[in-house]
C-alpha positions as CSV (number, residue, x, y, z in Angstrom):
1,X,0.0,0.0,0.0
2,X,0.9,4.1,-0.8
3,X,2.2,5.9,2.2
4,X,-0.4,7.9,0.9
5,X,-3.2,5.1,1.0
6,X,-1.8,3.8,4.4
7,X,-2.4,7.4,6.2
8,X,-5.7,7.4,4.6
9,X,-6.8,3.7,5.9
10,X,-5.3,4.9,9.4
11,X,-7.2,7.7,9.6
12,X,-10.4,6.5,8.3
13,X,-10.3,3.6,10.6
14,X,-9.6,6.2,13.4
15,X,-12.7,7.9,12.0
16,X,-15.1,4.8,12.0
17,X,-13.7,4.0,15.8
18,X,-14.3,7.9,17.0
19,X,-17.7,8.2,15.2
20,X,-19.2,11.7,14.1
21,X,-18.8,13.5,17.1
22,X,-22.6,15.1,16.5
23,X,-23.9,11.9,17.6
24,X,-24.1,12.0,21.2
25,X,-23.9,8.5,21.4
26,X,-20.6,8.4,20.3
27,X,-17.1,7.9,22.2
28,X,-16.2,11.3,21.4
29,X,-18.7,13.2,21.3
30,X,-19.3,16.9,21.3
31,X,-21.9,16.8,23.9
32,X,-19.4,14.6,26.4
33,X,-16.3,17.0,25.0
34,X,-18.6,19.9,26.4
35,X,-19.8,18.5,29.5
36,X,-16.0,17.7,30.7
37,X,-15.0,21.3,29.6
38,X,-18.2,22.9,31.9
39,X,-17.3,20.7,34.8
40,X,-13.4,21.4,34.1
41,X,-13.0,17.8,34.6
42,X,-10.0,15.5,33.2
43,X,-11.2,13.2,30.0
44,X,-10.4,9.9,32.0
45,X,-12.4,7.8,29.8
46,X,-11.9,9.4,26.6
47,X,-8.3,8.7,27.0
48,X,-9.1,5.1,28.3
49,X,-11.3,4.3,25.4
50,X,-8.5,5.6,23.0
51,X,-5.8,3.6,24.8
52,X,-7.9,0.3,24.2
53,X,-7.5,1.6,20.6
54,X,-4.1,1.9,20.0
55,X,-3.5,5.5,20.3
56,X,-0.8,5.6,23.4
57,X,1.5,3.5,20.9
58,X,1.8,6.4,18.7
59,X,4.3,7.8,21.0
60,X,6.4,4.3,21.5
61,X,9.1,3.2,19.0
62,X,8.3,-0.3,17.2
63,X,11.3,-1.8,19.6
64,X,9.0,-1.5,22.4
65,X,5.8,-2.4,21.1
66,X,4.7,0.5,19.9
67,X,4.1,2.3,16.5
68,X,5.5,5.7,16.1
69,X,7.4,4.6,12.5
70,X,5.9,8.0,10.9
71,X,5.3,11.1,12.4
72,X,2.7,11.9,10.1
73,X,0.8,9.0,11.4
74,X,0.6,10.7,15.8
75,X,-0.1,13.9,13.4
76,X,-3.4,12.9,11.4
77,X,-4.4,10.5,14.8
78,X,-4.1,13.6,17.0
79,X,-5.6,15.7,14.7
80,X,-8.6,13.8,14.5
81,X,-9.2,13.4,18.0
82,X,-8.8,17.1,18.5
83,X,-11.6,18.0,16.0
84,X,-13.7,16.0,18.3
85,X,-12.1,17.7,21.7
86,X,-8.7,19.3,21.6
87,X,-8.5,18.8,25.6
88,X,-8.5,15.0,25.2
89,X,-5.7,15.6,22.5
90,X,-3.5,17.6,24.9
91,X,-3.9,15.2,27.5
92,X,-2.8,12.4,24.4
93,X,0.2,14.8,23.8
94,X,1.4,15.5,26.5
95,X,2.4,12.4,28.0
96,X,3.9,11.7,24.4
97,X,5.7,14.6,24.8
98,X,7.0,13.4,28.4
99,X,8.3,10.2,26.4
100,X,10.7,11.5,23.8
101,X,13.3,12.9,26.4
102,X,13.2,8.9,27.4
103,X,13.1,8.0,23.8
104,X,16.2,10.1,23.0
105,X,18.7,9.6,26.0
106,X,17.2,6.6,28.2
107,X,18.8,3.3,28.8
108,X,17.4,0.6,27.5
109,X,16.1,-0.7,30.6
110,X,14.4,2.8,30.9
111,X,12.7,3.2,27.8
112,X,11.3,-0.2,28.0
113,X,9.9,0.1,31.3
114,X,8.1,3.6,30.7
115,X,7.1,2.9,27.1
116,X,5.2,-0.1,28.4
117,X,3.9,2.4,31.2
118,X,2.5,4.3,28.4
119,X,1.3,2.0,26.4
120,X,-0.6,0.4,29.5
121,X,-2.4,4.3,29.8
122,X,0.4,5.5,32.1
123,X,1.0,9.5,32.4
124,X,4.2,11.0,32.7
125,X,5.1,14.6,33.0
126,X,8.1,16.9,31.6
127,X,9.2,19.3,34.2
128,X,11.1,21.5,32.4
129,X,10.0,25.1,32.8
130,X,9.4,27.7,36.3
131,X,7.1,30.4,37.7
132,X,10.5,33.1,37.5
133,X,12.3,32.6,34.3
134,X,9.2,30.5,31.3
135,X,11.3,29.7,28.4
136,X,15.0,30.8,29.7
137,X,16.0,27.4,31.0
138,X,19.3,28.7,31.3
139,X,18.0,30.4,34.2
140,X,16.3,27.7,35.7
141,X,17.0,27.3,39.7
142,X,16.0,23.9,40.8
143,X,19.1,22.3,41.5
144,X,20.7,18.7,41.9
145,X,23.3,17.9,44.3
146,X,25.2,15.0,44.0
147,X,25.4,12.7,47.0
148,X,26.7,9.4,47.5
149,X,24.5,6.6,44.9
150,X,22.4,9.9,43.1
151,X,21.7,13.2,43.5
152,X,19.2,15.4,46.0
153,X,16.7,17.7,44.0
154,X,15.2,21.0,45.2
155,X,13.7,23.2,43.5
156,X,9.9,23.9,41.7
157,X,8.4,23.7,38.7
158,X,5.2,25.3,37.2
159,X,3.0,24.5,34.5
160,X,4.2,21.4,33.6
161,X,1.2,18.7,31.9
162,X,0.4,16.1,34.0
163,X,2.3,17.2,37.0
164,X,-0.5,15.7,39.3
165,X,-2.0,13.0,38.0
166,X,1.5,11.7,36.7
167,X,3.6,9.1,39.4
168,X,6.5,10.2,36.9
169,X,8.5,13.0,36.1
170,X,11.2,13.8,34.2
171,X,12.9,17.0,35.8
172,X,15.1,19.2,34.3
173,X,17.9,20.2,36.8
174,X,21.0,22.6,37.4
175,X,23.9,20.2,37.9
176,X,26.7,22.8,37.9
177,X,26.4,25.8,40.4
178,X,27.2,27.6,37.5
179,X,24.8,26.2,35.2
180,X,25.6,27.2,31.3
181,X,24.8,24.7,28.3
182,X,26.3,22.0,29.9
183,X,25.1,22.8,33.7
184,X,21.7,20.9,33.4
185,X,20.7,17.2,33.7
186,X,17.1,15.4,33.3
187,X,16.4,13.4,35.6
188,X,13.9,10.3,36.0
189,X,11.5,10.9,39.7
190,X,9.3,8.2,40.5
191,X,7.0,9.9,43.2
192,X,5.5,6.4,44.6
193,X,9.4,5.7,45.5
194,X,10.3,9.3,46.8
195,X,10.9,10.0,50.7
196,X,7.9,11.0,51.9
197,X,7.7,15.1,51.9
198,X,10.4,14.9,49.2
199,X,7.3,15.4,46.4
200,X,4.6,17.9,46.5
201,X,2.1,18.5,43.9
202,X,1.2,21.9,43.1
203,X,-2.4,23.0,43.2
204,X,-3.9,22.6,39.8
205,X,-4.3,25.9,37.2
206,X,-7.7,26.9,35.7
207,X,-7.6,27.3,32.8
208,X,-9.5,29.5,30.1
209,X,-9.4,26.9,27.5
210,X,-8.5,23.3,27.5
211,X,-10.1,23.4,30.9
212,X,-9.7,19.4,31.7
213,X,-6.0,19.6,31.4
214,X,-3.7,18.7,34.8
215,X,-1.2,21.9,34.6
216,X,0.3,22.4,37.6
217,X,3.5,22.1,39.3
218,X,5.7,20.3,41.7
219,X,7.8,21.4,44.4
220,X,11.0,19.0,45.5
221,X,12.7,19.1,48.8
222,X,15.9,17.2,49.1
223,X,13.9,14.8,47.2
224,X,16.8,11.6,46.5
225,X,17.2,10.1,42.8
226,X,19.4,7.2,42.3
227,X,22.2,7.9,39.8
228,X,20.7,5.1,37.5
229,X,17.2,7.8,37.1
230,X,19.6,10.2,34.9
231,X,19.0,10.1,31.7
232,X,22.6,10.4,29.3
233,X,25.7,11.7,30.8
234,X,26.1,14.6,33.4
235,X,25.6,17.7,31.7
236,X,23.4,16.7,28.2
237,X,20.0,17.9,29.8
238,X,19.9,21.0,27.6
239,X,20.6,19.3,24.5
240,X,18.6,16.1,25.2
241,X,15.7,19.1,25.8
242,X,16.2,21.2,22.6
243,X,16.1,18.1,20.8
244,X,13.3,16.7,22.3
245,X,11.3,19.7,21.6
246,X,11.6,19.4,17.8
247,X,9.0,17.0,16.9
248,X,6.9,18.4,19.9
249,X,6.7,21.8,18.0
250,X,5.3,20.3,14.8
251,X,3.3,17.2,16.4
252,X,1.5,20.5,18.8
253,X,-0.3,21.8,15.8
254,X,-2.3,19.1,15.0
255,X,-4.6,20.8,17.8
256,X,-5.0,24.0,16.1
257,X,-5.8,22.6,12.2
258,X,-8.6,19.7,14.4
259,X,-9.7,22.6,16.2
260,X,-10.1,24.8,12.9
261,X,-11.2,22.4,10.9
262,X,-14.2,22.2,13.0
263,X,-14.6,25.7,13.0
264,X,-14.2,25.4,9.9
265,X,-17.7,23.0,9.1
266,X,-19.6,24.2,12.1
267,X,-19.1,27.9,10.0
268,X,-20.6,26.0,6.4
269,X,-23.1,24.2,7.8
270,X,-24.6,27.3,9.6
271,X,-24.0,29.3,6.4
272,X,-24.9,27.1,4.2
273,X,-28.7,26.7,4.9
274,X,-29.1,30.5,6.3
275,X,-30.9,32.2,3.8
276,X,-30.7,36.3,4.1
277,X,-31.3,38.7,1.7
278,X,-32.3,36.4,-1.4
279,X,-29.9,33.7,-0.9
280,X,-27.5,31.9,1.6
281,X,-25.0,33.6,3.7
282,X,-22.4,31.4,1.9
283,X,-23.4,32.8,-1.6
284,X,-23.4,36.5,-0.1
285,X,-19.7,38.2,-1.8
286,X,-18.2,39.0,1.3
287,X,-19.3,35.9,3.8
288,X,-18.0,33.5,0.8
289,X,-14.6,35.6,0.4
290,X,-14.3,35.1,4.2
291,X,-14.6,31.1,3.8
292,X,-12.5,31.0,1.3
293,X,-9.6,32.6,3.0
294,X,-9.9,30.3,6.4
295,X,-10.1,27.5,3.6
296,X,-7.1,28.8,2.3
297,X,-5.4,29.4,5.7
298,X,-6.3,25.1,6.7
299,X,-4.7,24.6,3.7
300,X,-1.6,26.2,4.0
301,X,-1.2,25.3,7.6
302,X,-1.9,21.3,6.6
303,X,0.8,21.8,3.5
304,X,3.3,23.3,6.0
305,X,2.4,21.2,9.2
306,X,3.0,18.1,6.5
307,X,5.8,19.1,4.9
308,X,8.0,19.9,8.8
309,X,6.7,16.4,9.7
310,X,8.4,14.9,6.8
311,X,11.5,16.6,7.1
312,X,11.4,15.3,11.0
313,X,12.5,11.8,9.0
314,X,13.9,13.2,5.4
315,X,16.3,15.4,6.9
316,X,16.4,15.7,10.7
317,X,19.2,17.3,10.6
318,X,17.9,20.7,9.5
319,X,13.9,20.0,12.0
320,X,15.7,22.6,14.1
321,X,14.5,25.2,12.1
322,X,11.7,23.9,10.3
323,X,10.3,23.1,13.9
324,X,10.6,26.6,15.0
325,X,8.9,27.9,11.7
326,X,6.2,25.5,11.9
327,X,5.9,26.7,16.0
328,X,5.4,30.3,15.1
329,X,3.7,29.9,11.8
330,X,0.7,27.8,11.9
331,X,-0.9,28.1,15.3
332,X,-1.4,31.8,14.9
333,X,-2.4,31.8,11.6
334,X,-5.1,29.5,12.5
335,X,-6.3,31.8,15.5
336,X,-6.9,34.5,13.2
337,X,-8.8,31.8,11.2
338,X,-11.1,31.0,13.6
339,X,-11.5,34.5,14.6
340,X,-12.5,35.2,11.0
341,X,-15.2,32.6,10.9
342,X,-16.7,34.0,14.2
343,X,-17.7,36.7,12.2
344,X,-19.1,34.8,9.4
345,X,-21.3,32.1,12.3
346,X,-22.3,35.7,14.1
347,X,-23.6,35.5,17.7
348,X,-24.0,31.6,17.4
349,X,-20.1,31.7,18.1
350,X,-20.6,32.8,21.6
351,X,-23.4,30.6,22.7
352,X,-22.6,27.5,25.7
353,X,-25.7,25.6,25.0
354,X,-26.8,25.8,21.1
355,X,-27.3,21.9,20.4
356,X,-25.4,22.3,17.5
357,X,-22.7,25.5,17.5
358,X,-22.2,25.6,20.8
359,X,-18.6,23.8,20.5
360,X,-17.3,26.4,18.4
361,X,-16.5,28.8,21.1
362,X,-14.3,25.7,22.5
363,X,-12.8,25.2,19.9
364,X,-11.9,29.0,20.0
365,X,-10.8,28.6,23.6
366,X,-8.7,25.3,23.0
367,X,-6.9,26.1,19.8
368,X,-4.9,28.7,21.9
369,X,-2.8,26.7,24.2
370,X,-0.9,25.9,20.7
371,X,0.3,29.3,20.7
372,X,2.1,29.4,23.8
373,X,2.6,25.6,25.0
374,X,6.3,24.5,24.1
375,X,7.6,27.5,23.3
376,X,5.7,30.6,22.6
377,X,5.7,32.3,19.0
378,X,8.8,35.2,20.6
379,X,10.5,32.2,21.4
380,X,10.5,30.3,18.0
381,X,10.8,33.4,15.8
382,X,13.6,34.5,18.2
383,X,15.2,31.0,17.2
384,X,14.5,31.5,13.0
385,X,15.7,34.8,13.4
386,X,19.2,33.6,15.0
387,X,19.0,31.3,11.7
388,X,18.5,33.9,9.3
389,X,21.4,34.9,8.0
390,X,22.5,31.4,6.9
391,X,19.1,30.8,5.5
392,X,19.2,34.0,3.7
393,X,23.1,33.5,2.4
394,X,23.3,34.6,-1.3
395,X,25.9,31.4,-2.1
396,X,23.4,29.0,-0.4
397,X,21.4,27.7,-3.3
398,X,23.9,28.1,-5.8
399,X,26.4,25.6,-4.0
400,X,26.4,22.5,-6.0
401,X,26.1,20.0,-2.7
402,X,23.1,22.3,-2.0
403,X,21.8,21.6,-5.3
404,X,22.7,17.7,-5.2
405,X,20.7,18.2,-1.7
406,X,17.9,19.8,-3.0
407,X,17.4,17.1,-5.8
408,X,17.5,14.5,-3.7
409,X,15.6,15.4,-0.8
410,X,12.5,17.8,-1.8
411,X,10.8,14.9,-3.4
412,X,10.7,12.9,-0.1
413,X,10.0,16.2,1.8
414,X,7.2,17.0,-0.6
415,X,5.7,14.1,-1.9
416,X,3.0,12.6,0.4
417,X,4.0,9.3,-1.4
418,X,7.5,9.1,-1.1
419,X,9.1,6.5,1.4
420,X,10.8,7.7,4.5
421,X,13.7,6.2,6.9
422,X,11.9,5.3,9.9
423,X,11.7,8.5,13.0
424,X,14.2,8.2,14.9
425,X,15.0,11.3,17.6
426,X,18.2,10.7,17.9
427,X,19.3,12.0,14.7
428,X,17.9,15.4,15.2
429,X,21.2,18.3,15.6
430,X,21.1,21.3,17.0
431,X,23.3,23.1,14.3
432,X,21.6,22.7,11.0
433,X,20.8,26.2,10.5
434,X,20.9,27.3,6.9
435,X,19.6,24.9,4.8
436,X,15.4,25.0,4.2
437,X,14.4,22.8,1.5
438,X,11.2,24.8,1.4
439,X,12.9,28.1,0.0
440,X,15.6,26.4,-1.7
441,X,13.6,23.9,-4.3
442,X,10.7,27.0,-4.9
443,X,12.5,27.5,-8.5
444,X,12.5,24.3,-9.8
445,X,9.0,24.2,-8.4
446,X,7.7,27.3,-10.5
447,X,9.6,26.0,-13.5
448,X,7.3,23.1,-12.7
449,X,3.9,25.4,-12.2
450,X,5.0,26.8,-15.6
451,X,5.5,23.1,-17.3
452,X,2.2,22.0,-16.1
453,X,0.5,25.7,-17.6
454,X,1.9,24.5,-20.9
455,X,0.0,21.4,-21.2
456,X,-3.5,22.5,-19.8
457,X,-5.3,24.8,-21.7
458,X,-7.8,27.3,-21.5
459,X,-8.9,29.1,-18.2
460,X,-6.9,26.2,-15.9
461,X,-3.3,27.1,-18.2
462,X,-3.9,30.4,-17.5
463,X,-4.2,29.7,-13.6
464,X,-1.0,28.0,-13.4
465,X,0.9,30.3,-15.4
466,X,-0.7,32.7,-12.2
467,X,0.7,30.3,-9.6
468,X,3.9,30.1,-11.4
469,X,4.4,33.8,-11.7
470,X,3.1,34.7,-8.1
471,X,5.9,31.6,-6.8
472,X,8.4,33.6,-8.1
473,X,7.3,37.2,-6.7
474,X,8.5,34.9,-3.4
475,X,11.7,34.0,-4.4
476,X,12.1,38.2,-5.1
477,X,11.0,38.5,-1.6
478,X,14.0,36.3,-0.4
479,X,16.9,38.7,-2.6
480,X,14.7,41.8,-0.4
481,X,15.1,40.1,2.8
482,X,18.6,39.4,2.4
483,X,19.4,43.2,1.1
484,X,17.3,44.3,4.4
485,X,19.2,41.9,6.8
486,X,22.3,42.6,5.5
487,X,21.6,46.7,5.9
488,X,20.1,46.3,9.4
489,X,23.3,44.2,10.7
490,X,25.2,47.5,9.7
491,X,22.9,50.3,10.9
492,X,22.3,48.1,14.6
493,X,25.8,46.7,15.5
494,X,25.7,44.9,18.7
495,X,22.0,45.3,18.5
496,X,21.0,43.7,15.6
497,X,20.3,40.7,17.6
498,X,17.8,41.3,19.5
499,X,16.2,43.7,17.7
500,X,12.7,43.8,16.7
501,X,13.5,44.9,13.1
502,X,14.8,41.3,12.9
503,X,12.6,39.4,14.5
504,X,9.9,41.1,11.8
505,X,12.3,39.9,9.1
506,X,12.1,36.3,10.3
507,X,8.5,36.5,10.3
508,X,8.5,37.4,7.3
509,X,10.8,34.0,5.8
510,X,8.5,32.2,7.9
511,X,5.3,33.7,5.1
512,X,8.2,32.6,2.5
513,X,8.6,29.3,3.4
514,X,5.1,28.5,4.2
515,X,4.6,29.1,0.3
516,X,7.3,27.3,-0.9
517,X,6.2,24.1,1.6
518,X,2.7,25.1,-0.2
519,X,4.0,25.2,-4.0
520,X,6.2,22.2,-3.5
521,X,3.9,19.8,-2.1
522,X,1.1,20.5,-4.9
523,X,3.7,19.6,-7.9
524,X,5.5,17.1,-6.1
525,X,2.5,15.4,-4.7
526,X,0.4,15.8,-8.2
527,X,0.2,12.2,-9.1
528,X,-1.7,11.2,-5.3
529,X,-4.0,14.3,-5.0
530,X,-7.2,13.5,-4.8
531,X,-10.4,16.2,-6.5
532,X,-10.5,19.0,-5.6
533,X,-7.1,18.6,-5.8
534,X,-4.7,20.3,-7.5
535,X,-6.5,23.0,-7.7
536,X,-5.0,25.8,-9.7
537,X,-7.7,28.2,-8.1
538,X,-7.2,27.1,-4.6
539,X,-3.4,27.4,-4.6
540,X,-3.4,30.7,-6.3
541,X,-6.3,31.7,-3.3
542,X,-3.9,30.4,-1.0
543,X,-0.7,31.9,-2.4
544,X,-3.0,35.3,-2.2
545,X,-3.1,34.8,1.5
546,X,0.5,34.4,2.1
547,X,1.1,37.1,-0.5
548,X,-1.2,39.8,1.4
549,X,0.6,38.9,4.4
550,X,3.7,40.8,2.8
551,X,2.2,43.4,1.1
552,X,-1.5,43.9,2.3
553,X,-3.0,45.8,-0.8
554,X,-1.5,43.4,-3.2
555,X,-4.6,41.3,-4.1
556,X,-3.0,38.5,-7.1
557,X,-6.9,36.9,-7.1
558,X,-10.2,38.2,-9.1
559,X,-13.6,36.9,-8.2
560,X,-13.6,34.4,-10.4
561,X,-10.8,32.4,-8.7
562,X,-12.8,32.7,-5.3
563,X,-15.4,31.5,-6.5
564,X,-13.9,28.4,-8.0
565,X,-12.1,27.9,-4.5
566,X,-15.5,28.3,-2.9
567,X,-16.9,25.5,-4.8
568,X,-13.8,23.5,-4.2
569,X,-14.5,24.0,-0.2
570,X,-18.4,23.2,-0.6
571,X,-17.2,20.0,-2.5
572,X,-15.3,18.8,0.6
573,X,-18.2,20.1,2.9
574,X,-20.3,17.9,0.6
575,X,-18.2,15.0,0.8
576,X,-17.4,15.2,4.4
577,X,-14.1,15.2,3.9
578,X,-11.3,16.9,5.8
579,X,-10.1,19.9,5.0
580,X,-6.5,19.1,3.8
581,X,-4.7,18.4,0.7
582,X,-4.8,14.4,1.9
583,X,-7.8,12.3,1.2
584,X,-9.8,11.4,4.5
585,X,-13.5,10.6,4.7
586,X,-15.0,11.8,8.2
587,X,-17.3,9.6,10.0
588,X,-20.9,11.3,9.5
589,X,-24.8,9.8,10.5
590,X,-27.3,11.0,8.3
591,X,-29.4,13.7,9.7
């Protein structure tokens, strides 16, 4: 079977398990996804009836009886359960999210024991971060003192997932007075084994949105951890963390495009059958302009969402920053989204108790612990901007091991049905900084919009000849970039670092690379796109958005290619089929 096929067949069978989530009879309902968030309760049986299903052992390696071969697999699983209730897929992640720390740098005796602790429904929390100091871990107190046989710990730590209901935690701790890069360790704390007093859980946050989540803390006092519990050597906590974190900054924004996509559906089926002023609300110019572009934005978050998940096995060595562009791209382009379709639903988006769109303004709520959670969007722009130069390096894509690179890799970055190496965390580096695949194979990829303009004809040859020419208004954007950057180093000096000019210039790449990911996955992936797909109107809609995120009076669309992009989203609405460039039938009873 297709890598293609076998994402679709998981997903569908996820689909048939989950059942439409209208039907209140269902496991994951909307009605019981609303009830737990009203009573602020934890999803205890959601999660159990998706262990007995086999979703825990998307987060544990083959080796240990567990599935996670393809991280676009955990992706399209977690993205389907957070369409249903993004709560009950933060409480999935975040134990996965625990895991990979274990996955990376644990013995064999202690990834073993805790993947079959997660695979058996166990939780287990990542204490990395504190109240005084967020995402500078660098300044992070809580300290381990070595002692005969282990360490003692002392310290606290704050908003960390699971941090209650969890027996274990893995917790980040200053093993040099000093600290510095290699002044941290991770240690393994079992709480059933620790002195007594030694643990104390923190009382649990309320929250605005996901509202079932365990975020809390823990506080240790001399709390003693046998030297076997560290996981690596002395020292390689902060790199066993930054590495950790890069699949957790792509796998996160599956929440936001379930949570959207919902949004999304709820937003067409309301206007859709709402009649006002001779006709529906979705036929009205400006209501259907507005669908179109939070189409538009699902589909460029799904091309770029996919596309960082692939590189997480195609090149792993370069997820560093793809990770960090995903992190800051997609969740809060998909805020404004759902923002956008508020206005399009009206006052049904604010309603608790409508039997049908009351889950909308949870979805709201929910999608926004994407934004922040593992690393805010200052902190992974701050990390593409410290990139930028090299990405932005005029010899870069004319060096000819770049362009051997570029040949070889895009394809299995970009097509959905190209093979990939098994994951494996370990080969992730912290110092692949100026290659992105996304940016660099955009030429050959309007070459290729311009090849596939030549054989169409009519209206369609004319749409790709569009695409083609709007792909390479990007690639000019790239030679302004680099002038800018190279005039702001001068002008700032020591400042340039920090500087907000430069962190608005690496937002910018990140609008860049979102529509190369978007132009390179529709001609690499042609041959397993499935109607609507490819869409000459919907990617030059889409390449619109990104283009109007540059330069905001720049429209590159007409009427006529929204409303072929309309009919293109009311096909899918039709279809029940998710909104995303793969193939996936939703579960759906008749009303």
């Amino acid at each position: 079977m297709s890598r293609v096929k076998e994402v679709q067949a998981l997903a569908e069978d996820l689909e048939r398990a989950l059942g439409d989530p209208h039907d209140r009879t269902s496991p994951l309902s909307f009605a019981r996804a609303m009830a737990l968030d009203e009573a602020e309760r934890y999803p205890h049986e959601l999660l159990g009836f998706l262990m007995r299903h086999g979703f825990h052992a998307f987060a544990v390696p083959p080796e240990h009886g567990g599935r996670a071969v393809h991280v676009e697999d955990e992706l399209m699983a977690l993205r389907l359960v957070a369409r249903r209730d993004p709560t009950t897929a933060m409480a999935l992640a975040i134990t996965h999210v625990a895991y990979l720390p274990l996955w990376l740098a644990g013995s064999q005796e202690q990834r073993s024991r805790y993947a079959r602790a997660v695979l058996d429904g166990g939780m287990v929390a990542w204490a990395l971060s504190e109240r005084s100091h967020g995402s500078d871990v660098l300044a992070n107190t809580t300290a381990a003192e070595r002692v005969p046989g282990g360490y003692l710990l002392t310290g606290e730590k704050w908003l960390i997932g699971n941090a209650t209901l969890a027996r274990t935690a893995l917790v980040f701790a200053r093993t040099r007075q000093e600290g510095g890069p290699a002044g941290y360790s991770i240690f393994v704390v079992d709480k059933d084994t620790a002195p007594a007093g030694a643990v104390r859980e923190l009382p649990r946050e309320r929250l605005h949105g996901t509202r079932g989540i365990d975020i809390s803390g823990v506080a240790l006092q001399q709390c003693f951890v046998p030297e076997a519990n560290r996981l690596g050597r002395e020292g390689e906590g902060l790199e066993i963390a930054l590495k950790s974190v890069q699949p957790v900054r792509v796998i996160i924004n599956a929440l936001p495009l379930g949570a959207a996509d919902t949004a999304l559906r709820l937003t067409l089926d309301f206007a859709r059958r709402r009649h006002l002023f001779g006709t529906s609300v979705s036929e009205l110019p400006h209501p259907k302009a507005q669908l179109v572009a939070c189409f538009c934005d699902l589909v460029i978050a799904d091309a770029v969402t996919a596309a960082s998940a692939r590189v997480l096995q195609a090149a792993p060595q370069y997820a560093g920053v793809w990770s960090s562009v995903t992190k800051y791209f997609v969740p809060g382009l998909l805020e404004g989204t759902v923002t956008r379709l508020a206005d399009v639903l009206g006052s049904r988006h604010y309603l608790r108790s409508h039997p049908r769109y009351s889950v909308f303004q949870k979805m709201m709520r929910d999608l926004r612990v994407a934004v922040f959670a593992e690393g805010n969007a200052a902190t992974n722009l701050r990390n593409v901007a410290a990139a930028l130069g090299g990405l932005l390096a005029p010899s870069t894509p004319a060096a000819p091991h770049v362009r051997e690179a570029v040949r070889e890799r895009c394809p299995r970055v970009f097509d959905l049905d190209a093979d990939l190496p098994p994951y494996d965390p370990k080969r992730h580096s912290l110092y692949g900084r100026g290659v992105d695949y996304a940016v660099l194979g955009l030429p050959g990829a309007a070459d290729d919009l311009l090849s596939i303009a030549a054989g169409a004809v009519g209206t369609e040859a004319d749409l790709w000849r569009r695409c083609a020419a709007v792909a390479r208004r990007f690639l000019g954007e790239i030679d302004r970039l680099r002038t800018e950057h190279g005039q702001l180093r001068t002008v700032l000096g020591r400042d340039f670092g920090r500087s907000a000019e430069l962190f608005e210039l690496a937002g910018q790449y990140c609008v860049v690379h979102a529509a190369g990911c978007l132009v390179q996955l529709t001609v690499r992936s042609w041959a397993c796109l499935t109607e609507p797909f490819p869409s000459g109107s919907v990617l030059l809609a889409c390449l619109d958005r990104l283009w109007r995120q540059l330069h905001p009076t720049q429209r590159v669309t007409d009427r006529d290619v929204v409303d072929a992009a309309a009919a293109a989203l009311y096909r899918l609405h039709d279809d029940n089929r998710l909104f995303s460039l793969r193939n996936v039938v939703l579960a759906h009873v008749p009303t």
